[in-house]
N, CA, C and O atoms as a DFTB+ gen file, in Angstrom:
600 C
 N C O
     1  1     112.722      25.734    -211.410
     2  2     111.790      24.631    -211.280
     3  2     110.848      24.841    -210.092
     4  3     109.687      24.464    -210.254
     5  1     111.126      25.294    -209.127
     6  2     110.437      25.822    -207.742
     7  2     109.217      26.469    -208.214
     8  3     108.084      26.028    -208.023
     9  1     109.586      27.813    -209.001
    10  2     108.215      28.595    -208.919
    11  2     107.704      28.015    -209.937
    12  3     106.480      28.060    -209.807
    13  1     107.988      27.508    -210.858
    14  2     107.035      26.353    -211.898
    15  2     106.247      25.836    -210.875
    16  3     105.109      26.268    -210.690
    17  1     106.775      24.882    -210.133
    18  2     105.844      23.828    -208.956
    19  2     105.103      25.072    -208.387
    20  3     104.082      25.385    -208.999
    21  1     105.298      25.499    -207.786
    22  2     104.755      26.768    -207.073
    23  2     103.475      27.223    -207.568
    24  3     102.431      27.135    -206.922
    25  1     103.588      27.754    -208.831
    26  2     103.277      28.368    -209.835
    27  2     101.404      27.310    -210.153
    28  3     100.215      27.584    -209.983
    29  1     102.256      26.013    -210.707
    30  2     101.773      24.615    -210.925
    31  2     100.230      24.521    -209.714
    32  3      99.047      24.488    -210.054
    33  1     100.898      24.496    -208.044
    34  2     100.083      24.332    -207.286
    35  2      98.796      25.285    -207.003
    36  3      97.648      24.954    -206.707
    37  1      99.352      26.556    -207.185
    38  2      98.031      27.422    -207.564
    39  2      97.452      27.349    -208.034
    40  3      96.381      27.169    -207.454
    41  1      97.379      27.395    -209.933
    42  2      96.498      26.802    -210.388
    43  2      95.956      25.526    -209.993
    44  3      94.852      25.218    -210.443
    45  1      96.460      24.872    -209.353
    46  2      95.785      23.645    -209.111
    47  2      94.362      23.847    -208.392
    48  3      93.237      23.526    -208.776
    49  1      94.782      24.475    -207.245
    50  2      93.657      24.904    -205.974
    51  2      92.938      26.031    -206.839
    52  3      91.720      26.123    -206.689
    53  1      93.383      26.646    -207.470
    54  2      92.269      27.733    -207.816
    55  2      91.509      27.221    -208.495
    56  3      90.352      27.634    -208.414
    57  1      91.787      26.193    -209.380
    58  2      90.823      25.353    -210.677
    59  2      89.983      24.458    -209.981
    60  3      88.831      24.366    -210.405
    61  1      90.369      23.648    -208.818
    62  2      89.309      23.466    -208.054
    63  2      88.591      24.035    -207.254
    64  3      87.423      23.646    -207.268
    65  1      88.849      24.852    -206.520
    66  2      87.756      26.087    -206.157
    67  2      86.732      26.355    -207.347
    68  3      85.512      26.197    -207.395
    69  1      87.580      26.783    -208.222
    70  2      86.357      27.200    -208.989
    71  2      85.452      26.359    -209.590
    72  3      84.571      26.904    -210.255
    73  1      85.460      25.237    -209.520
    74  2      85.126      23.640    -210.162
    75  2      84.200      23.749    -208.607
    76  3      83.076      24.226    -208.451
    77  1      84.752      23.376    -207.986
    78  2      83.938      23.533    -206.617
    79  2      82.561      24.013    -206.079
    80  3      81.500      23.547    -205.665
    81  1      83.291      25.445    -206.361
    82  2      81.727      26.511    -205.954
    83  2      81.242      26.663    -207.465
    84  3      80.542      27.569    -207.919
    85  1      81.683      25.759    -208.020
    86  2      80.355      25.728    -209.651
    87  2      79.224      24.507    -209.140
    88  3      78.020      24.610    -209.379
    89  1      79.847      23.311    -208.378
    90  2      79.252      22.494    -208.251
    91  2      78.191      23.176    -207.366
    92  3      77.283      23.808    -207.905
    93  1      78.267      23.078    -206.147
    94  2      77.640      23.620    -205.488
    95  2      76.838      24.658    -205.432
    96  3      75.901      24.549    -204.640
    97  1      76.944      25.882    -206.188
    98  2      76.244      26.449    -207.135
    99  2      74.883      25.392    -207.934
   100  3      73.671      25.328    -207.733
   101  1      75.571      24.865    -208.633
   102  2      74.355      24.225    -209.590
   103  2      73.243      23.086    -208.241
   104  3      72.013      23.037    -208.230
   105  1      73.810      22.638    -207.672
   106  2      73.947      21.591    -206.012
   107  2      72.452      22.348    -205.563
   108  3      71.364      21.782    -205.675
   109  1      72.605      23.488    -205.131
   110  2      72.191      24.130    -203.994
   111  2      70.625      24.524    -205.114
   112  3      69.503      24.699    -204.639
   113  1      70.890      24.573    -206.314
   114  2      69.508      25.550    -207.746
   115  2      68.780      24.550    -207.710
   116  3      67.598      24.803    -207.482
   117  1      69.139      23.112    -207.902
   118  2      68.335      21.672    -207.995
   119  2      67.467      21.605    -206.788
   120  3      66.250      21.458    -206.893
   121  1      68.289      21.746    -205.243
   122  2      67.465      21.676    -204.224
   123  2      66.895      22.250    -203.602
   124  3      66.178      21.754    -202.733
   125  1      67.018      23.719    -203.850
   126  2      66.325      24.562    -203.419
   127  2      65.008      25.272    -203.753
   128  3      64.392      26.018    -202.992
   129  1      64.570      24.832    -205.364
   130  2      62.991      24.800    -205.794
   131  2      63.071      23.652    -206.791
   132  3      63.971      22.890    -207.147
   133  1      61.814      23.814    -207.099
   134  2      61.594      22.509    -208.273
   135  2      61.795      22.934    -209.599
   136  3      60.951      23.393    -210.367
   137  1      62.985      22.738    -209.792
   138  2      63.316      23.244    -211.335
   139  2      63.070      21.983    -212.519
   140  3      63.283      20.803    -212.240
   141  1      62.685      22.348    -213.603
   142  2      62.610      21.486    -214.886
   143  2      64.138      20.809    -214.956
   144  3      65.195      21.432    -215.056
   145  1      63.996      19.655    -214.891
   146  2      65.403      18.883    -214.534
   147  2      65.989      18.909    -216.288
   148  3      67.178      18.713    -216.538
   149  1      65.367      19.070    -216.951
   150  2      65.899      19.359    -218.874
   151  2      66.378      20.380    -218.602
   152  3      67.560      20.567    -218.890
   153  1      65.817      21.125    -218.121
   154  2      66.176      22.785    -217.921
   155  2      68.176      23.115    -217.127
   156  3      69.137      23.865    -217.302
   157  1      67.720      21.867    -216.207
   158  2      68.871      22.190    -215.145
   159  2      69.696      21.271    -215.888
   160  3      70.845      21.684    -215.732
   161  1      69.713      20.363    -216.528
   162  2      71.117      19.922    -217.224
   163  2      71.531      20.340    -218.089
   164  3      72.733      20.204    -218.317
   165  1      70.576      21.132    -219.066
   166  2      71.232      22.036    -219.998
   167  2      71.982      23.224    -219.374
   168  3      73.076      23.549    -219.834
   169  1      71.413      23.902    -218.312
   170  2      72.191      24.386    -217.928
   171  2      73.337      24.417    -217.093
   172  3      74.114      25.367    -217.183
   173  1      73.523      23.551    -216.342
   174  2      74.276      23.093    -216.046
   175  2      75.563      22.392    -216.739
   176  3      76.717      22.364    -216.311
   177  1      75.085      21.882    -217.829
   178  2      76.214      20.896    -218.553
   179  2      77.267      22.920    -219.264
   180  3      78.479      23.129    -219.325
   181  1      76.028      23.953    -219.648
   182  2      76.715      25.000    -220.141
   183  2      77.624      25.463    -218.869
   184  3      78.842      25.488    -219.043
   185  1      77.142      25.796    -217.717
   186  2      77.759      26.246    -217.104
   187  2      79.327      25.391    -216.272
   188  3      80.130      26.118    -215.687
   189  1      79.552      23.920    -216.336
   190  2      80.322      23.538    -216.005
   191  2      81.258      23.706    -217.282
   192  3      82.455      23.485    -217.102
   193  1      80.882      24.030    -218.402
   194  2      81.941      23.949    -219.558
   195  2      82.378      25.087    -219.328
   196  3      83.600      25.185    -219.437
   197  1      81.789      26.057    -219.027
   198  2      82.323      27.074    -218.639
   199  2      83.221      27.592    -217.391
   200  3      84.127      28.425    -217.402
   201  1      82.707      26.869    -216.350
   202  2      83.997      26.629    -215.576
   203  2      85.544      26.103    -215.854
   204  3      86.639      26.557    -215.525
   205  1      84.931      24.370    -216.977
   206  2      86.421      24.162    -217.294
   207  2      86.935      25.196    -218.344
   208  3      88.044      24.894    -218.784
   209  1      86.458      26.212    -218.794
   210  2      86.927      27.192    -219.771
   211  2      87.894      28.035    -218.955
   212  3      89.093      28.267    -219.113
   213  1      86.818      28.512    -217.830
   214  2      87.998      29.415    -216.790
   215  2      89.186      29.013    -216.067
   216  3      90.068      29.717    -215.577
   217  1      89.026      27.517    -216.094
   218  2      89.900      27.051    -215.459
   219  2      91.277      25.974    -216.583
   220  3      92.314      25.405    -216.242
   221  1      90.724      26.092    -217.676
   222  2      91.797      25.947    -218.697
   223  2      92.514      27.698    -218.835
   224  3      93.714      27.879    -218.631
   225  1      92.028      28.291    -219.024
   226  2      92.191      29.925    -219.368
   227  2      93.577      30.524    -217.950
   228  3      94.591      31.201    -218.115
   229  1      92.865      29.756    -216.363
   230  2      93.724      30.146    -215.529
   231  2      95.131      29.736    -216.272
   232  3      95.915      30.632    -216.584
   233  1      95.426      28.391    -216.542
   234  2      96.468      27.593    -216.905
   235  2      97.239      28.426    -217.563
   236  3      98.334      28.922    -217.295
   237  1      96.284      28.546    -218.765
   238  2      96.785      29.450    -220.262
   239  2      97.594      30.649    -219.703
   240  3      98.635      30.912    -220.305
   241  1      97.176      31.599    -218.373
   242  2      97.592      32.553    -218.383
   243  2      99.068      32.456    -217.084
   244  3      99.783      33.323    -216.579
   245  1      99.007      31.226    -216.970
   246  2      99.653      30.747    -216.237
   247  2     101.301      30.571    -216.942
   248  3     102.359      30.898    -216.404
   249  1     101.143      30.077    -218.028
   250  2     101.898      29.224    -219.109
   251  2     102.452      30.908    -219.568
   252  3     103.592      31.286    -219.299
   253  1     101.485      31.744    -220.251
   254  2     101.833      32.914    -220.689
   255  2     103.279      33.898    -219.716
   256  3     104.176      34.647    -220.102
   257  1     102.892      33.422    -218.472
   258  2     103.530      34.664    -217.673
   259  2     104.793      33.811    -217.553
   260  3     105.834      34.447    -217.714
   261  1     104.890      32.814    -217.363
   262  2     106.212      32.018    -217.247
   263  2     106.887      31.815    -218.150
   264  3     108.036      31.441    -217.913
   265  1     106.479      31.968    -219.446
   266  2     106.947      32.094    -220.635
   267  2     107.675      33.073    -220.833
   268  3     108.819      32.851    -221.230
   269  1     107.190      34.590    -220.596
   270  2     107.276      35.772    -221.207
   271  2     108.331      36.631    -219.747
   272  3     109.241      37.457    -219.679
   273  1     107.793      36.095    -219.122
   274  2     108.809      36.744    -217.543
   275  2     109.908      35.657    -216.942
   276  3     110.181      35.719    -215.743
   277  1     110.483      34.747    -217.716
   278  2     110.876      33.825    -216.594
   279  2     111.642      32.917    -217.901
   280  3     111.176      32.760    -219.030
   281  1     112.650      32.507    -217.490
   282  2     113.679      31.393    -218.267
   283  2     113.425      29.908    -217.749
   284  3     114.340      29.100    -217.587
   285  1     111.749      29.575    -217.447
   286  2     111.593      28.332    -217.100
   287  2     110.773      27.718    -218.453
   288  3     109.689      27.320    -218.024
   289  1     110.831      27.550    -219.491
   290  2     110.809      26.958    -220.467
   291  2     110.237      27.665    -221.409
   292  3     110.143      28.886    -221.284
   293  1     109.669      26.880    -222.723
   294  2     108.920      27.599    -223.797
   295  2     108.150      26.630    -224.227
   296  3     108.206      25.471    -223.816
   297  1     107.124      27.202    -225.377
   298  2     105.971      26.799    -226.061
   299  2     106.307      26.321    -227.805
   300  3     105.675      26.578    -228.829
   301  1     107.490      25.583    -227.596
   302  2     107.740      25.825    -228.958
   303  2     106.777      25.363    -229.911
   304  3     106.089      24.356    -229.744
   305  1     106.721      26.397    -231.295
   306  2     105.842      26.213    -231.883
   307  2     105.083      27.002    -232.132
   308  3     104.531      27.129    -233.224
   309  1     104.850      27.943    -230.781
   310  2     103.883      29.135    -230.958
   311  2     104.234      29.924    -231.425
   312  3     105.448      30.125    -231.464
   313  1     103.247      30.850    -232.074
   314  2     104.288      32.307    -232.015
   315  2     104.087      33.525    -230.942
   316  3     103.062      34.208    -230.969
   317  1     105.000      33.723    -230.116
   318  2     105.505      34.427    -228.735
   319  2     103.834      35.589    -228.792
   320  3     103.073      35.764    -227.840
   321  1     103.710      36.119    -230.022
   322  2     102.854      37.439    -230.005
   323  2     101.266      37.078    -229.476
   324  3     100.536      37.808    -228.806
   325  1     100.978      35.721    -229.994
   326  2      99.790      35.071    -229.614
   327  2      99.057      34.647    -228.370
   328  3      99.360      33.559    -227.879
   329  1      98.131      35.381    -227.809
   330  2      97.654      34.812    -226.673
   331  2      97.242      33.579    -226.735
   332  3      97.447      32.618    -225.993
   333  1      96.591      33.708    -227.770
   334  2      95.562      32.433    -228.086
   335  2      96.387      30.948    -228.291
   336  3      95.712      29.919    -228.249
   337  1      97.336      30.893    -228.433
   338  2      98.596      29.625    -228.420
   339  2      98.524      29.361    -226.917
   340  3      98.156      28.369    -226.287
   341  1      98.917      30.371    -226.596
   342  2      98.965      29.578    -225.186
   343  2      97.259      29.031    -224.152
   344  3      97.141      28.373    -223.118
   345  1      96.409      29.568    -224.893
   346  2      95.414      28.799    -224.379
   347  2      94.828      27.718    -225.159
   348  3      94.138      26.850    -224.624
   349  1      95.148      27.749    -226.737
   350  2      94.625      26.903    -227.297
   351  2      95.064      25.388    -226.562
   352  3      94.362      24.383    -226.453
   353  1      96.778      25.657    -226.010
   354  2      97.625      24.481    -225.717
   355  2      97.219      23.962    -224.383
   356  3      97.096      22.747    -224.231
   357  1      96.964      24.933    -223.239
   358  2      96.067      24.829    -222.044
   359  2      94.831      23.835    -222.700
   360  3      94.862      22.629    -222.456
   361  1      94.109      24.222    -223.260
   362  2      93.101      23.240    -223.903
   363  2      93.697      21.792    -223.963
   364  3      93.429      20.838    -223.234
   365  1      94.672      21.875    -225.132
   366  2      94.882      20.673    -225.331
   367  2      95.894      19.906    -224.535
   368  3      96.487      18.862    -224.803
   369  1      95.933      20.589    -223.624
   370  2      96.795      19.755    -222.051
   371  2      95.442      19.298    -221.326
   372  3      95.134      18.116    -221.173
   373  1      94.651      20.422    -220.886
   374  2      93.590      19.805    -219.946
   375  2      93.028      18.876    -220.192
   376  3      92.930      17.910    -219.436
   377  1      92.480      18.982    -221.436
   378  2      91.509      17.858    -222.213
   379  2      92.419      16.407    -222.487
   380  3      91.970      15.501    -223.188
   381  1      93.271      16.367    -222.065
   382  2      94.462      15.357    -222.584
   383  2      94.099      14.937    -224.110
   384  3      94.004      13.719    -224.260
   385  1      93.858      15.797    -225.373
   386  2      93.826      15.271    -226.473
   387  2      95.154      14.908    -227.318
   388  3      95.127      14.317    -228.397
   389  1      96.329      15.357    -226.655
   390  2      97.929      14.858    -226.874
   391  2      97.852      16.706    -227.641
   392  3      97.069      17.637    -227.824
   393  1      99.260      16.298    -227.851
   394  2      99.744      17.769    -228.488
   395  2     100.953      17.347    -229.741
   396  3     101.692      16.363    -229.695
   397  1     100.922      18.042    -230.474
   398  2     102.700      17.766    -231.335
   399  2     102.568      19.054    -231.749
   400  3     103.559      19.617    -231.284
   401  1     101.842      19.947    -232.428
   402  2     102.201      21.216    -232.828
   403  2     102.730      22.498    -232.253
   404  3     103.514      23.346    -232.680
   405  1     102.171      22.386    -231.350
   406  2     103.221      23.286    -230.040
   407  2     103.554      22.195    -228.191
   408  3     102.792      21.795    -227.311
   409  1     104.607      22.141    -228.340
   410  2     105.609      21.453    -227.220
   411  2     106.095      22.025    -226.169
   412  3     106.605      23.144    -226.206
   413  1     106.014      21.475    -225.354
   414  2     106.470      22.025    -224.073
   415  2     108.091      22.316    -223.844
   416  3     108.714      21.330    -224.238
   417  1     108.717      23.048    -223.484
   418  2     110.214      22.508    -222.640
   419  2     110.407      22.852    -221.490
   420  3     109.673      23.533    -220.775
   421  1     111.833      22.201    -221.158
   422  2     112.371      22.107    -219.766
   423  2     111.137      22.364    -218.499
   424  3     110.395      21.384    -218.443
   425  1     110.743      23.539    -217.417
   426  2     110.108      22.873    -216.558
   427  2     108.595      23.013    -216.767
   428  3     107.867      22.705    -215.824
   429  1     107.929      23.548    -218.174
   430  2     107.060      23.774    -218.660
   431  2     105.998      22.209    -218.749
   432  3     104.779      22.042    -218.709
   433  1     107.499      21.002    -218.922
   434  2     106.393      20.065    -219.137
   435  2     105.764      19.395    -217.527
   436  3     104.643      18.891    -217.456
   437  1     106.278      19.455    -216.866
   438  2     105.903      19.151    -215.328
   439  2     104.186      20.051    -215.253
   440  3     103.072      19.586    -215.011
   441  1     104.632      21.480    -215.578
   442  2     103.300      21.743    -215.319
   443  2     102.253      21.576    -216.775
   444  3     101.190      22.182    -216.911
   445  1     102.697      20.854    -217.534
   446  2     101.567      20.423    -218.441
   447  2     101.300      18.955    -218.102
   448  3     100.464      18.333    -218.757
   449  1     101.882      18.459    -217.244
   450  2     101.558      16.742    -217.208
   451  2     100.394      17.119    -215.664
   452  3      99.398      16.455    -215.379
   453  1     100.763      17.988    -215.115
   454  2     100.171      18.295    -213.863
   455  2      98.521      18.914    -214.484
   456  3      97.438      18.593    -213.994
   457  1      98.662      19.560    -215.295
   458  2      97.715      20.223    -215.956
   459  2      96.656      19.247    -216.788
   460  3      95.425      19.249    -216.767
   461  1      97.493      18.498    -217.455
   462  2      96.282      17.267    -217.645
   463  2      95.922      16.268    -216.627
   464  3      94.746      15.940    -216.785
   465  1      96.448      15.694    -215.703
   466  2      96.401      15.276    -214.723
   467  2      94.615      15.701    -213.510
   468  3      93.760      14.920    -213.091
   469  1      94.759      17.332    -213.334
   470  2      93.858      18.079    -213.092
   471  2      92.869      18.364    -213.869
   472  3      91.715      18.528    -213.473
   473  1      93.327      18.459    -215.285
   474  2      92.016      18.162    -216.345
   475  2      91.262      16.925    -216.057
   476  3      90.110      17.100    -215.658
   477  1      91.599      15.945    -216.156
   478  2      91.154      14.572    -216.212
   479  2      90.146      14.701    -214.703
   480  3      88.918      14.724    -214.781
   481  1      90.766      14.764    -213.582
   482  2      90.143      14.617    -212.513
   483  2      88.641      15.670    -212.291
   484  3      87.743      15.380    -211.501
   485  1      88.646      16.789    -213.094
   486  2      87.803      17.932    -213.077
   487  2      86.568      17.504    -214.027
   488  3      85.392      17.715    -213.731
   489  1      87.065      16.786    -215.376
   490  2      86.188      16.441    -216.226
   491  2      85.366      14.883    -215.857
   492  3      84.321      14.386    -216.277
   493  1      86.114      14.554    -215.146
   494  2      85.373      13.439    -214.402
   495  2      84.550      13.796    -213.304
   496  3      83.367      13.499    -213.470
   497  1      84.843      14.366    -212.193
   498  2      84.445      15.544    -211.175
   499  2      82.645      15.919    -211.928
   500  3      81.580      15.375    -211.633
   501  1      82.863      16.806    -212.736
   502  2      81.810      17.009    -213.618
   503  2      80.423      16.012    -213.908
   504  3      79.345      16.244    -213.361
   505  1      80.645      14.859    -214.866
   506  2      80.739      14.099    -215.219
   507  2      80.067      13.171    -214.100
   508  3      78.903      12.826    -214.300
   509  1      80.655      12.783    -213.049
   510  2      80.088      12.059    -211.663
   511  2      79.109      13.054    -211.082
   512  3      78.013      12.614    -210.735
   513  1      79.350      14.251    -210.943
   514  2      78.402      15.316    -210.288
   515  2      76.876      14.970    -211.098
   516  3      76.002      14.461    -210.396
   517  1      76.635      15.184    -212.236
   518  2      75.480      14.890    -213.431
   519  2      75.098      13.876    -213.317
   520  3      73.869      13.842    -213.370
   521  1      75.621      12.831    -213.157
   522  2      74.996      11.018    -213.018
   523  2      74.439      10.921    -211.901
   524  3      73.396      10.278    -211.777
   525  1      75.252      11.776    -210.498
   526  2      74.935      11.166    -209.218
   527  2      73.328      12.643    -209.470
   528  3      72.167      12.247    -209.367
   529  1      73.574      13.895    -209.719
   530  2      72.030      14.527    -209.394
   531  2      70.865      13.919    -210.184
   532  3      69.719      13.947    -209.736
   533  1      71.243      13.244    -211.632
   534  2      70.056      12.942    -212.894
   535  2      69.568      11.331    -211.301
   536  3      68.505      11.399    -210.684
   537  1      70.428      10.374    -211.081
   538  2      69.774       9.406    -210.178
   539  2      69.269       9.946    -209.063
   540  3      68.417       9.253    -208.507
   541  1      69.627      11.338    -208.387
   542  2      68.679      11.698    -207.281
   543  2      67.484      12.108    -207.675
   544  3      66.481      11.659    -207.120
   545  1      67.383      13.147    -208.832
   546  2      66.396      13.837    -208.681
   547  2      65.099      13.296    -210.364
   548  3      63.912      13.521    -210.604
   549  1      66.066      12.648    -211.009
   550  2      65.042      12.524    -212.454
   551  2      64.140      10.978    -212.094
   552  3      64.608       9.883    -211.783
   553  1      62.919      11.333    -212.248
   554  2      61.930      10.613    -211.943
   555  2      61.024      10.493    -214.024
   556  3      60.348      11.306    -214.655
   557  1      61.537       9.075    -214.366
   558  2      60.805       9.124    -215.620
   559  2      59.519       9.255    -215.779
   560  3      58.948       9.650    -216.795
   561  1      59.083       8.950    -214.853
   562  2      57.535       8.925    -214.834
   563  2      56.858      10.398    -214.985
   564  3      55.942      10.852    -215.672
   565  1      57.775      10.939    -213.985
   566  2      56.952      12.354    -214.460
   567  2      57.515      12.920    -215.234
   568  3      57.060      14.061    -215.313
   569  1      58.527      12.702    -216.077
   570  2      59.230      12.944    -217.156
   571  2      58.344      12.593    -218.536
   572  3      58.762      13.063    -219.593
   573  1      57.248      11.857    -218.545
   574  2      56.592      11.303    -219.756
   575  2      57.611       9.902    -220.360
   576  3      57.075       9.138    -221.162
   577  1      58.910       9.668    -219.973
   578  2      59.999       8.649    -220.765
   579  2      58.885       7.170    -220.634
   580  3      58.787       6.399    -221.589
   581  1      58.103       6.947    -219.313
   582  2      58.272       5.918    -219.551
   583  2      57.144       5.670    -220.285
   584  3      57.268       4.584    -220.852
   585  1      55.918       6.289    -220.565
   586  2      54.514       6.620    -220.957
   587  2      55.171       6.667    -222.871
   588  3      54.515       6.458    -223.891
   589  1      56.133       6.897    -222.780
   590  2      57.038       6.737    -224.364
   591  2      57.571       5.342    -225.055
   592  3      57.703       4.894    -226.194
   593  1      57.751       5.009    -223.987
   594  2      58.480       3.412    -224.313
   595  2      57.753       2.337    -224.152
   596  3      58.227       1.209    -224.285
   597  1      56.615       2.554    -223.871
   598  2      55.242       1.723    -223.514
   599  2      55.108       1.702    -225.152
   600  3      54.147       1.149    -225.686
């Protein structure tokens, strides 16, 4: 159960790091020239999905090694040969969309409750980051929106 938690807390910090210096990344492109603000949320909205990709994927490979090296639980359901089980399930832990087709056991589910837990807070993270830059920096007016609704 130790190196589960152990295990658990790394990914934790690494998924925010990398959630982190994505923000700030995108943070620093907005203020540092005048970019097409359509421009910067499309890209942006791609590139934070892509963070939570890497940082579901850490999980996945997380889940994989504890699985395959270690008598701290299983994936039942999957089949052992499949990478892709164990990230599909990373997915559907982070995203908290529930699971029944492949299940956690013994100390496997600690780090999937931890894992959605960190999903939730990251996809919100996200989510608040986009609302709080679109109210700093999107001006409708020079957007044409309001010259539309007239």
């Amino acid at each position: 159960m130790l190196v589960v938690i152990l295990v658990t807390c790394l990914l934790v910090l690494l998924s925010v790091g990398v959630h982190y210096n994505a923000l700030i990344l995108y943070s620093l492109t907005l203020q540092k020239r005048r970019v097409n603000l359509r421009r910067w949320v499309a890209a942006s909205i791609l590139g934070l999905l892509l963070a939570h990709v890497i940082e579901v994927s850490l999980f996945a490979i997380g889940y994989l090694l504890l699985v395959r090296f270690g008598d701290y639980g299983q994936l039942i359901g999957s089949t052992d040969e499949l990478t892709q089980d164990y990230w599909y399930y990373s997915f559907v832990a982070y995203t908290s969309l529930g699971f029944g087709d492949i299940v956690p056991t013994h100390s496997l589910r600690l780090m999937t409750a931890l894992e959605t837990l960190t999903g939730l807070i990251l996809i919100a993270w996200s989510a608040s980051f986009l609302i709080m830059q679109m109210e700093r920096f999107w001006d409708p007016e020079e957007d044409g929106i309001s010259r539309r609704l007239r």
